[in-house]
C-alpha positions in Angstrom: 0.0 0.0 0.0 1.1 3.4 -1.0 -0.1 5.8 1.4 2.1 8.8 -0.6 -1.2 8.5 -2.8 -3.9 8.7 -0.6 -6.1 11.7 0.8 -7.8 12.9 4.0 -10.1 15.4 3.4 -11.2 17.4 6.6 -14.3 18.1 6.1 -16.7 21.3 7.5 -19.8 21.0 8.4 -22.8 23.7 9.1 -23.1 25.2 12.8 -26.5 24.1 13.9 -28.9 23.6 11.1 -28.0 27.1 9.0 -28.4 26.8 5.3 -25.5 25.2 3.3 -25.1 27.7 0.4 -24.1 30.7 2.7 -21.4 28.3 4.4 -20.1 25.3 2.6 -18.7 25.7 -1.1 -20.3 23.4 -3.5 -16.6 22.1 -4.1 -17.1 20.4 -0.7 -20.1 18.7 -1.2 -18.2 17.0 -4.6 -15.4 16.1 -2.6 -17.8 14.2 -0.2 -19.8 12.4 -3.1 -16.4 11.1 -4.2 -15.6 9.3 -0.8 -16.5 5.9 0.7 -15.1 5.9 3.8 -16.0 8.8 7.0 -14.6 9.0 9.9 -16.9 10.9 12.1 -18.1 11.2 15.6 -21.6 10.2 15.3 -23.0 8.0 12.4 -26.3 9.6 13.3 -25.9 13.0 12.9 -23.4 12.6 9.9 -25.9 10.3 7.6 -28.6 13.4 8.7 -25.7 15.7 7.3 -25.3 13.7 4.5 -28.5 13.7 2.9 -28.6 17.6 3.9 -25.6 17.6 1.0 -27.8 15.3 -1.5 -25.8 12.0 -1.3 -29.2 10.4 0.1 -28.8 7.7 -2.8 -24.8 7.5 -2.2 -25.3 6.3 1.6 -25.2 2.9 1.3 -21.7 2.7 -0.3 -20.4 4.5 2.9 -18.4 3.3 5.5 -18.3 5.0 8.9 -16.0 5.3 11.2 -16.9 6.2 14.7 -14.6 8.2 16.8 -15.2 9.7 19.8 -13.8 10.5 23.0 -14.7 6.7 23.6 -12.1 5.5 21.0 -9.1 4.4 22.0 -5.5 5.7 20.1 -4.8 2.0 18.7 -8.5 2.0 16.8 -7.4 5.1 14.8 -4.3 3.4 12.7 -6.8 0.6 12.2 -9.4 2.7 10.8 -7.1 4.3 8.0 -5.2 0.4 7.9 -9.4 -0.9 6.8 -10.0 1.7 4.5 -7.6 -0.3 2.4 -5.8 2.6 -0.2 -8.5 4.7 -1.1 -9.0 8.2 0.2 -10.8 9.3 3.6 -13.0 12.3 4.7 -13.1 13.6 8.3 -16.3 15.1 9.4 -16.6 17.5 11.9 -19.7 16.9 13.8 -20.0 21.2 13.4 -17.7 23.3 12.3 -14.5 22.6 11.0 -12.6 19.1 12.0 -9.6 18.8 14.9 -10.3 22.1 16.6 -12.2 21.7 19.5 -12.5 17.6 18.4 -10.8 14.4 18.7 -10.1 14.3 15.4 -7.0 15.7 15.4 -5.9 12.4 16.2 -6.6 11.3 13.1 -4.8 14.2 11.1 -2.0 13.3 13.1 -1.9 9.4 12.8 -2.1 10.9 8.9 0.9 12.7 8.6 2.6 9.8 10.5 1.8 7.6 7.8 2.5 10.2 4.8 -0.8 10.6 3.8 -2.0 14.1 2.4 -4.1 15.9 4.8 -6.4 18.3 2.6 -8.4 21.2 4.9 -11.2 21.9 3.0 -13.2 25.3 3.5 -15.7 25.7 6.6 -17.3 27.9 9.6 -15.5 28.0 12.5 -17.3 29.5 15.2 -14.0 30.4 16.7 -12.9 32.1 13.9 -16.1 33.6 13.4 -16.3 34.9 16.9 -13.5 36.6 17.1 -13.8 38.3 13.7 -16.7 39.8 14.8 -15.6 40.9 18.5 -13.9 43.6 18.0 -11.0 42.9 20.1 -7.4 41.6 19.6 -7.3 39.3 16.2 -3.7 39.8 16.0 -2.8 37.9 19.3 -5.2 35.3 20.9 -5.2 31.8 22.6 -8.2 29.1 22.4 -8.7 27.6 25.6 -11.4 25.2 24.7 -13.6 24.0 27.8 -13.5 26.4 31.3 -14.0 23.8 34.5 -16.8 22.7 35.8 -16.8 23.5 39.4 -17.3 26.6 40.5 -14.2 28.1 42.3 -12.3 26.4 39.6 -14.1 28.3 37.2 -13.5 31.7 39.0 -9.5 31.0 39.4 -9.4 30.4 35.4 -11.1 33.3 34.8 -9.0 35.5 36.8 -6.4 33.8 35.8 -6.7 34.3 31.6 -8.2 37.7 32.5 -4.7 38.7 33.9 -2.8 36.9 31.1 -5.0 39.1 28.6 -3.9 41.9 30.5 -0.3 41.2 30.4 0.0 40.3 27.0 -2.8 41.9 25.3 -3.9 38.7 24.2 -7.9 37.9 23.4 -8.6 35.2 24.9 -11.2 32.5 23.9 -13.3 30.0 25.4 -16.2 27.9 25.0 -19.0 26.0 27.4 -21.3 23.2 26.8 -24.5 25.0 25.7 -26.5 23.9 28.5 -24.3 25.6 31.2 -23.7 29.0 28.9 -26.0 30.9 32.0 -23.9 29.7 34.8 -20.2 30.7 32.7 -22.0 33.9 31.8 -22.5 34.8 35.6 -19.4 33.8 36.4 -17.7 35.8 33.5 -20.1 38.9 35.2 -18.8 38.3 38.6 -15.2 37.9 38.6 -14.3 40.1 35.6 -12.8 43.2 36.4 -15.4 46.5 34.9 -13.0 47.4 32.3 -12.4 44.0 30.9 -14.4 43.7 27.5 -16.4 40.6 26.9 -17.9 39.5 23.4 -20.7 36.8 23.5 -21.2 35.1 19.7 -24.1 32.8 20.2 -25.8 30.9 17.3 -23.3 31.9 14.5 -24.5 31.9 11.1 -28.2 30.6 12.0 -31.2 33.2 11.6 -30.9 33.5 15.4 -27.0 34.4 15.3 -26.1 37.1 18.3 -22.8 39.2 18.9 -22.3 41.9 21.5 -19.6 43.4 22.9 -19.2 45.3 25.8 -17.4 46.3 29.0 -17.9 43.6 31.7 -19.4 47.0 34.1 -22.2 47.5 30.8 -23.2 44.0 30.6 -23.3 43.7 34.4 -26.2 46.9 34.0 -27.6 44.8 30.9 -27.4 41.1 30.9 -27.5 38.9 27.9 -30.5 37.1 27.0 -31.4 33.2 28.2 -28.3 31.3 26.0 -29.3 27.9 28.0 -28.5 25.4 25.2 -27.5 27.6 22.5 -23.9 27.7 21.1 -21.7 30.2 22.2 -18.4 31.4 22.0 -16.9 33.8 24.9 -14.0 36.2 24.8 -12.7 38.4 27.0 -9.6 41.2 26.6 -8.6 42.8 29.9 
């Protein structure tokens, strides 16, 4: 086998149910019609995608690949060992694939065997987010997931809060949609006033939301409910 000649194609999907057209380039969905094997995260929500894309008819040819935070690091050279020598697509479950999701184990078991890795063109809500914010796009860090527990949660606040101030840095975070109310209190409450905090929710659906502001401004006007919607937070101190 000649892996010098195979593809993986990382492969965008939409945010949330927003229209493809706006989003996705029609060269993707091509790319996907051309491929038979997927490694995804759900098998689910990937088929739903799929027939989103019009490959209804090409579904049955497919073969998935489930990982997962479930799947163990041996499974993923076996995954690219079954698809024999033809070419693979990663699917992001939304958004684009290996940011914020495990498959960036998979890109890098790829360049371990010398396979060409191919990032096709996508929405990151990251990305998005930050273009829209207003604040610092030429220095930033992603810092994925905040803790759980509550005075964990306050230390890492203060704590990027004084590394943005130090190094004039955005910095970026996300939450689990379901616990966006609690990160946005705690954002309110141990924030200094100065400290400017953008809130993106629902990027590129009809009910898409940006605001900045000055933690002391949002403290006077709270967001809206964002229980269960997607969000992305930054703050520059």
């Amino acid at each position: 086998m000649n892996n010098r000649n195979r593809r993986l194609f990382l492969i965008p999907s939409t945010l949330g149910d927003s229209p493809l057209e706006p989003v996705l380039p029609q060269g993707n969905r091509d790319i996907l019609e051309s491929l038979n094997h997927l490694i995804v995260e759900e098998e689910k929500t990937a088929r739903r995608f799929l027939v989103r894309c019009g490959l209804k008819s090409n579904l049955e040819l497919i073969h998935f690949y489930s990982l997962n935070e479930h799947t163990a690091d041996k499974e993923i050279p076996l995954m690219i060992k079954e698809a024999g020598d033809a070419d693979l697509g990663l699917l992001s479950e939304a958004g684009v694939p290996a940011v914020a999701d495990p498959g960036a184990k998979v890109v890098e078991e790829a360049h371990r065997q010398g396979i060409q890795v191919i990032p096709l063109v996508g929405p990151s809500s990251i990305i998005l987010a930050l273009m829209a914010s207003g604040l610092n796009g030429q220095c930033f860090a992603f810092n994925g997931y905040l803790p759980v527990k509550s005075h964990e949660r306050a230390g890492k606040i203060r704590f990027l809060e004084k590394r943005s101030e130090t190094e004039k840095q955005s910095q970026v975070f996300i939450e689990a949609p379901y616990r966006n109310n609690q990160l946005t209190e705690a954002l309110l409450e141990n924030c200094k006033p100065g400290t400017r905090l953008c809130i993106a929710a629902n990027l590129t659906l009809p009910s898409e939301w940006i605001k900045t502001r000055p933690i002391r401004e949002w403290r006077l006007q709270p967001p809206p409910d964002l229980n269960r919607q997607p969000a992305v937070y930054i703050i520059l101190a």
